[in-house]
LOKEKE-25067 format. One line per 2 residues: number of its first residue (from 1); their letters; for each residue x, y, z of N, C-alpha, C. Coordinates in Angstrom, 1 decimal, m for minus. Example, Ala and Ser with C-alpha at 12.3 -4.5 7.8 and 13.67 -1.06 7.14 Angstrom:
// residues 2
1) AS) 13.2,m5.7,7.8,12.3,m4.5,7.8,13.2,m3.3,7.8 | 12.8,m2.2,7.1,13.7,m1.1,7.1,12.9,0.0,7.9
***
This chain:
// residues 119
1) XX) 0.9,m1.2,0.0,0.0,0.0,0.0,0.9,1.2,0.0 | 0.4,2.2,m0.7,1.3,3.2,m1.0,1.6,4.4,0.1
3) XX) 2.0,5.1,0.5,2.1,6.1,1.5,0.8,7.0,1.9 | 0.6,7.3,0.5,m0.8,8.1,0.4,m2.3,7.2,1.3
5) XX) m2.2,5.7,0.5,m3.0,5.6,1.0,m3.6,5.1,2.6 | m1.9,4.7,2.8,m1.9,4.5,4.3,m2.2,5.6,5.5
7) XX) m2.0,6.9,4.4,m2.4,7.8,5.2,m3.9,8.3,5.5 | m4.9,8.1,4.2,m6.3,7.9,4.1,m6.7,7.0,5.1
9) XX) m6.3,5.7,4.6,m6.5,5.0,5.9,m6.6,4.9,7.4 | m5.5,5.5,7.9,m5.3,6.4,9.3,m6.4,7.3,9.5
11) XX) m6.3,8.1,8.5,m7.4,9.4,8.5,m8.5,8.7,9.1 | m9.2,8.1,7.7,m10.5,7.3,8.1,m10.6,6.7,9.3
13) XX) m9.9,6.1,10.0,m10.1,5.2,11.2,m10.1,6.7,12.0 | m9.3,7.8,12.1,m9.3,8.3,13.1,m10.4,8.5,13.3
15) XX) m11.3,9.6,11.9,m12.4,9.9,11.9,m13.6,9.0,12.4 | m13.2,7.3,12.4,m14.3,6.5,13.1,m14.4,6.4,14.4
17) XX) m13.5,6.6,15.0,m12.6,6.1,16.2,m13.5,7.6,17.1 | m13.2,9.0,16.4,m13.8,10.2,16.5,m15.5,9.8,16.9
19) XX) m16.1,9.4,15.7,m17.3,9.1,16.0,m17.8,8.8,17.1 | m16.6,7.4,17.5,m17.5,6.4,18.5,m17.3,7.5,19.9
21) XX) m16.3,8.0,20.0,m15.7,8.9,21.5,m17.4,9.8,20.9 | m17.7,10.3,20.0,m18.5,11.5,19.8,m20.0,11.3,20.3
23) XX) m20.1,10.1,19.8,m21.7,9.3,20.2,m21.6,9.2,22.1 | m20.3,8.4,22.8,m19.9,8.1,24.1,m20.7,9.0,24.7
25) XX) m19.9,10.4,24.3,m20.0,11.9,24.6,m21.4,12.1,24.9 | m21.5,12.3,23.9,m23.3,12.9,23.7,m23.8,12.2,24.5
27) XX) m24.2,11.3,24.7,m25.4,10.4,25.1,m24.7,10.7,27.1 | m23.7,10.6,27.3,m23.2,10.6,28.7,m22.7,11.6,28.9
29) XX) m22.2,12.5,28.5,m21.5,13.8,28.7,m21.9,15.3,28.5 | m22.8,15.1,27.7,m23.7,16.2,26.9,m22.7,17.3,26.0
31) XX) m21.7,16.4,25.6,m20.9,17.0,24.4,m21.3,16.7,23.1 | m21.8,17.9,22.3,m21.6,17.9,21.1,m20.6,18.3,20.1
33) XX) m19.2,18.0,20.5,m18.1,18.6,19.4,m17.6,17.0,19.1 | m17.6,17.6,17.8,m16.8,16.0,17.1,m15.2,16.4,17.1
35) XX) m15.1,17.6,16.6,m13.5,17.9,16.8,m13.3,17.5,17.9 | m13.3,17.6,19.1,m13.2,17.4,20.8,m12.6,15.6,20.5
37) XX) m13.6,15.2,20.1,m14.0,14.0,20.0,m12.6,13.1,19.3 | m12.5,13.9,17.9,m11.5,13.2,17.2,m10.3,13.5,17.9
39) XX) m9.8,14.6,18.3,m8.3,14.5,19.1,m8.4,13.7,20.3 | m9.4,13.5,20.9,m9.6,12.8,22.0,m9.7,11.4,21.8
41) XX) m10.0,10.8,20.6,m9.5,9.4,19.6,m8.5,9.6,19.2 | m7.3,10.6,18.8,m5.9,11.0,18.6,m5.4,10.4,19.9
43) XX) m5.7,11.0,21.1,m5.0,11.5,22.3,m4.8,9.8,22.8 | m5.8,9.5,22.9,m6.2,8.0,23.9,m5.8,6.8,22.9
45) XX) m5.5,7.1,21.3,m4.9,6.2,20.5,m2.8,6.0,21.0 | m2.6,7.2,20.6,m1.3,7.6,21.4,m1.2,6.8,23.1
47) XX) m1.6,7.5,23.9,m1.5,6.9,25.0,m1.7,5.1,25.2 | m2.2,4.6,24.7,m3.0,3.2,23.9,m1.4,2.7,24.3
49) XX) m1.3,3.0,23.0,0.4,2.5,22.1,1.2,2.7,23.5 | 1.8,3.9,23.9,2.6,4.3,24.5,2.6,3.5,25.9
51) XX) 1.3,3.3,26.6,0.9,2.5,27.8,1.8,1.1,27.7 | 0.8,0.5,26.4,0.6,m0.7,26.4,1.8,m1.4,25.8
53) XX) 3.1,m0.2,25.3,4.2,m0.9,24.7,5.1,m0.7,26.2 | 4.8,m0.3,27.5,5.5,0.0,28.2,5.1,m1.4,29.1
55) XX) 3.8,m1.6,29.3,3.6,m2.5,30.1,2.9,m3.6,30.1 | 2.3,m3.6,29.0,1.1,m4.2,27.9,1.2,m5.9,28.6
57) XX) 2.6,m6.0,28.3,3.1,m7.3,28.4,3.4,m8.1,29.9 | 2.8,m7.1,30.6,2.5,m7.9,31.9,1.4,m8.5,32.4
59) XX) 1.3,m10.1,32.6,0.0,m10.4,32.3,m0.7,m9.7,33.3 | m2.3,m9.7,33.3,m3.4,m8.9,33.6,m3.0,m7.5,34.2
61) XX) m2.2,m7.2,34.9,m1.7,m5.9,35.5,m1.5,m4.9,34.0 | m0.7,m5.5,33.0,m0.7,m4.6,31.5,m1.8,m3.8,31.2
63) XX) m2.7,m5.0,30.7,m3.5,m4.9,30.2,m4.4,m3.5,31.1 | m4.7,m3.7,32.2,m5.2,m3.0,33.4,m5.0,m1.6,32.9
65) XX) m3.8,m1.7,33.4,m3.1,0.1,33.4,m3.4,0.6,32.6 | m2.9,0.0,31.3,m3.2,0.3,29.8,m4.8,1.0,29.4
67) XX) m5.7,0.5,29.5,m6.9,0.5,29.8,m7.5,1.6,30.5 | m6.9,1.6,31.9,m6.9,3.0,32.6,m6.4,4.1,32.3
69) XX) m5.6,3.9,31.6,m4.6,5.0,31.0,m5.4,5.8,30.2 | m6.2,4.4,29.3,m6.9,5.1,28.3,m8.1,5.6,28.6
71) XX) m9.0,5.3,29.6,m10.4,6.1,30.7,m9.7,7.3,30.9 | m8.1,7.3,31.7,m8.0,8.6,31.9,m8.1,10.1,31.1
73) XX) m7.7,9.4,29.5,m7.5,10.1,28.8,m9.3,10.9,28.7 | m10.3,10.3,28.3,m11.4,10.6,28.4,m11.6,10.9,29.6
75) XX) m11.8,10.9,30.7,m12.1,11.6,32.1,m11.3,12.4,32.2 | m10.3,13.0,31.2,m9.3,14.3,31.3,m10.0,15.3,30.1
77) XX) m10.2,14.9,29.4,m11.0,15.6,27.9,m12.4,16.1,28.4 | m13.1,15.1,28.9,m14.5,15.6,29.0,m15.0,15.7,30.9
79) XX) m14.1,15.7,31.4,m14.3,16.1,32.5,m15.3,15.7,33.4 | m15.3,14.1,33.4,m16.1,13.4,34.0,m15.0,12.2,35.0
81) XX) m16.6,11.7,35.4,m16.2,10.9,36.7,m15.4,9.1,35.8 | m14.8,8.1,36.6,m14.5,7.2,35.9,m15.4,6.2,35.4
83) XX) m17.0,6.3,36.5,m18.0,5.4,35.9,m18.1,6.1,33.9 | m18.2,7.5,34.0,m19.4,7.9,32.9,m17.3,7.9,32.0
85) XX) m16.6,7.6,32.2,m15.7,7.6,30.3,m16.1,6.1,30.6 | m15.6,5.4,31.4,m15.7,3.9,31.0,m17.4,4.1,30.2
87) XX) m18.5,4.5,30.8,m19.3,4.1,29.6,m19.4,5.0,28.1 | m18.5,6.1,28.2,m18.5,6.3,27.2,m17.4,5.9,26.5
89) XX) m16.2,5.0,27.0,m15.3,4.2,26.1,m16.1,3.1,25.7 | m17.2,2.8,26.7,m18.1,1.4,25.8,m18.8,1.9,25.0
91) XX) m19.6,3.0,25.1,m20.5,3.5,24.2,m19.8,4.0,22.2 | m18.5,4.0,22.8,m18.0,4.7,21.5,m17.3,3.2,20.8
93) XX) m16.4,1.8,21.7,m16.9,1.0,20.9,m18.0,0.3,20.3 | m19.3,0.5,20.7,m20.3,m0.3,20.2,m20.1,0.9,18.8
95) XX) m20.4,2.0,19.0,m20.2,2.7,18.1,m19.6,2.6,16.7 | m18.4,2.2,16.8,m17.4,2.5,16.1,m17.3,1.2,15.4
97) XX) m18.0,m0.2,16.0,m18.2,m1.1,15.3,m19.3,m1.2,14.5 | m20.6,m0.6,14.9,m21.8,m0.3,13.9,m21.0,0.4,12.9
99) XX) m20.2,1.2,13.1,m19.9,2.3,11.4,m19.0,1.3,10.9 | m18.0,0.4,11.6,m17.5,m0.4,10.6,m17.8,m1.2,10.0
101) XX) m19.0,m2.2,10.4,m19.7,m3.0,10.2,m20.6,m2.6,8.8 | m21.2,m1.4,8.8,m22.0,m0.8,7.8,m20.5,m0.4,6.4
103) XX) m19.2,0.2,7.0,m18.5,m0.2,5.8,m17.9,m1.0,5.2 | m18.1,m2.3,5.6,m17.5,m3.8,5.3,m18.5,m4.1,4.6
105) XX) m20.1,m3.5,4.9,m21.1,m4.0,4.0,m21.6,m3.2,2.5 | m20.2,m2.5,2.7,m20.2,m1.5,1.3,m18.9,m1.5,0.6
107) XX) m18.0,m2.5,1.5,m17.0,m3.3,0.6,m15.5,m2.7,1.3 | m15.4,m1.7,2.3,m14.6,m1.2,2.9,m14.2,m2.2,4.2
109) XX) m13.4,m2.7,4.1,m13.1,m4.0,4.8,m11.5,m3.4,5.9 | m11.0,m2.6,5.4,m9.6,m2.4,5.5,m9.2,m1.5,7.1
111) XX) m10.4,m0.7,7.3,m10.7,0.1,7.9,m10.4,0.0,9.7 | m10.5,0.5,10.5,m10.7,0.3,11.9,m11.0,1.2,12.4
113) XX) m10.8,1.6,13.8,m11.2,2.8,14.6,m9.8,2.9,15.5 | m9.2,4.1,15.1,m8.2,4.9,15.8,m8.9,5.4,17.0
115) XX) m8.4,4.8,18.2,m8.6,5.6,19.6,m9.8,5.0,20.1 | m10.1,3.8,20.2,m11.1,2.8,20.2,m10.1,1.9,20.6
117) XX) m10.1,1.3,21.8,m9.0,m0.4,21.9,m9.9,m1.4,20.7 | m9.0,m2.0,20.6,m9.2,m3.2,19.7,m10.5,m3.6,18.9
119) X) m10.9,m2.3,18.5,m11.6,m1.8,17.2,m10.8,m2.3,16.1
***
Protein backbone atom coordinates (compact mmCIF):
# COMPACT_ATOMS: atom_id res chain seq x y z
CA UNK A 1 0.00 0.00 0.00
CA UNK A 2 1.28 3.23 -0.97
CA UNK A 3 2.14 6.11 1.54
CA UNK A 4 -0.84 8.12 0.39
CA UNK A 5 -2.98 5.58 1.02
CA UNK A 6 -1.94 4.52 4.32
CA UNK A 7 -2.36 7.76 5.19
CA UNK A 8 -6.28 7.93 4.15
CA UNK A 9 -6.47 5.02 5.93
CA UNK A 10 -5.34 6.43 9.29
CA UNK A 11 -7.37 9.41 8.52
CA UNK A 12 -10.46 7.34 8.12
CA UNK A 13 -10.10 5.24 11.18
CA UNK A 14 -9.32 8.34 13.14
CA UNK A 15 -12.43 9.85 11.89
CA UNK A 16 -14.29 6.54 13.08
CA UNK A 17 -12.61 6.15 16.22
CA UNK A 18 -13.84 10.24 16.54
CA UNK A 19 -17.34 9.13 16.02
CA UNK A 20 -17.54 6.41 18.46
CA UNK A 21 -15.69 8.91 21.49
CA UNK A 22 -18.50 11.54 19.84
CA UNK A 23 -21.72 9.35 20.18
CA UNK A 24 -19.93 8.10 24.09
CA UNK A 25 -19.97 11.92 24.63
CA UNK A 26 -23.25 12.93 23.70
CA UNK A 27 -25.38 10.42 25.07
CA UNK A 28 -23.21 10.56 28.73
CA UNK A 29 -21.51 13.77 28.68
CA UNK A 30 -23.73 16.22 26.91
CA UNK A 31 -20.94 17.00 24.40
CA UNK A 32 -21.62 17.88 21.09
CA UNK A 33 -18.09 18.60 19.41
CA UNK A 34 -16.78 16.03 17.11
CA UNK A 35 -13.52 17.94 16.81
CA UNK A 36 -13.22 17.42 20.81
CA UNK A 37 -14.01 13.95 20.05
CA UNK A 38 -11.48 13.17 17.24
CA UNK A 39 -8.34 14.47 19.10
CA UNK A 40 -9.63 12.81 21.98
CA UNK A 41 -9.50 9.44 19.64
CA UNK A 42 -5.87 11.02 18.62
CA UNK A 43 -4.95 11.50 22.27
CA UNK A 44 -6.25 8.04 23.88
CA UNK A 45 -4.90 6.17 20.53
CA UNK A 46 -1.32 7.61 21.40
CA UNK A 47 -1.50 6.85 24.95
CA UNK A 48 -3.01 3.19 23.92
CA UNK A 49 0.37 2.51 22.09
CA UNK A 50 2.64 4.35 24.53
CA UNK A 51 0.95 2.50 27.83
CA UNK A 52 0.56 -0.75 26.44
CA UNK A 53 4.24 -0.86 24.66
CA UNK A 54 5.53 -0.03 28.21
CA UNK A 55 3.61 -2.54 30.06
CA UNK A 56 1.14 -4.16 27.88
CA UNK A 57 3.10 -7.35 28.36
CA UNK A 58 2.51 -7.85 31.91
CA UNK A 59 -0.03 -10.37 32.31
CA UNK A 60 -3.37 -8.94 33.63
CA UNK A 61 -1.73 -5.86 35.50
CA UNK A 62 -0.71 -4.61 31.54
CA UNK A 63 -3.55 -4.86 30.19
CA UNK A 64 -5.23 -3.01 33.43
CA UNK A 65 -3.14 0.08 33.40
CA UNK A 66 -3.21 0.32 29.79
CA UNK A 67 -6.86 0.54 29.78
CA UNK A 68 -6.85 2.98 32.61
CA UNK A 69 -4.57 4.97 30.98
CA UNK A 70 -6.87 5.13 28.30
CA UNK A 71 -10.36 6.10 30.68
CA UNK A 72 -7.95 8.64 31.90
CA UNK A 73 -7.49 10.07 28.80
CA UNK A 74 -11.39 10.58 28.36
CA UNK A 75 -12.11 11.57 32.11
CA UNK A 76 -9.32 14.26 31.30
CA UNK A 77 -10.95 15.57 27.93
CA UNK A 78 -14.52 15.59 28.96
CA UNK A 79 -14.34 16.10 32.52
CA UNK A 80 -16.15 13.41 33.96
CA UNK A 81 -16.21 10.90 36.68
CA UNK A 82 -14.52 7.25 35.88
CA UNK A 83 -18.00 5.40 35.87
CA UNK A 84 -19.45 7.94 32.86
CA UNK A 85 -15.69 7.62 30.31
CA UNK A 86 -15.68 3.89 31.02
CA UNK A 87 -19.28 4.12 29.63
CA UNK A 88 -18.51 6.28 27.18
CA UNK A 89 -15.27 4.18 26.07
CA UNK A 90 -18.13 1.43 25.78
CA UNK A 91 -20.48 3.55 24.22
CA UNK A 92 -18.01 4.67 21.49
CA UNK A 93 -16.87 0.96 20.90
CA UNK A 94 -20.30 -0.26 20.19
CA UNK A 95 -20.23 2.69 18.07
CA UNK A 96 -17.38 2.47 16.10
CA UNK A 97 -18.19 -1.12 15.27
CA UNK A 98 -21.84 -0.32 13.87
CA UNK A 99 -19.94 2.27 11.42
CA UNK A 100 -17.51 -0.37 10.63
CA UNK A 101 -19.73 -3.03 10.16
CA UNK A 102 -21.98 -0.79 7.81
CA UNK A 103 -18.46 -0.21 5.81
CA UNK A 104 -17.52 -3.81 5.35
CA UNK A 105 -21.13 -3.98 3.97
CA UNK A 106 -20.19 -1.53 1.28
CA UNK A 107 -17.00 -3.33 0.61
CA UNK A 108 -14.58 -1.16 2.86
CA UNK A 109 -13.14 -3.98 4.83
CA UNK A 110 -9.57 -2.36 5.47
CA UNK A 111 -10.70 0.14 7.93
CA UNK A 112 -10.66 0.32 11.89
CA UNK A 113 -11.23 2.79 14.61
CA UNK A 114 -8.19 4.86 15.85
CA UNK A 115 -8.59 5.64 19.55
CA UNK A 116 -11.08 2.77 20.23
CA UNK A 117 -8.96 -0.45 21.94
CA UNK A 118 -9.19 -3.16 19.66
CA UNK A 119 -11.57 -1.81 17.17
Amino acid sequence: MALADNIVVLLVSLFIGGIGIYVGAALLAQSRNYGHAVVTAGIGAVVWAVVGSLVGGVPLLGPLVTFLAYLLVIKWRYGTGWLTAGGIALVAWIAALVVLALLADLGYAEFSAVGIPNV
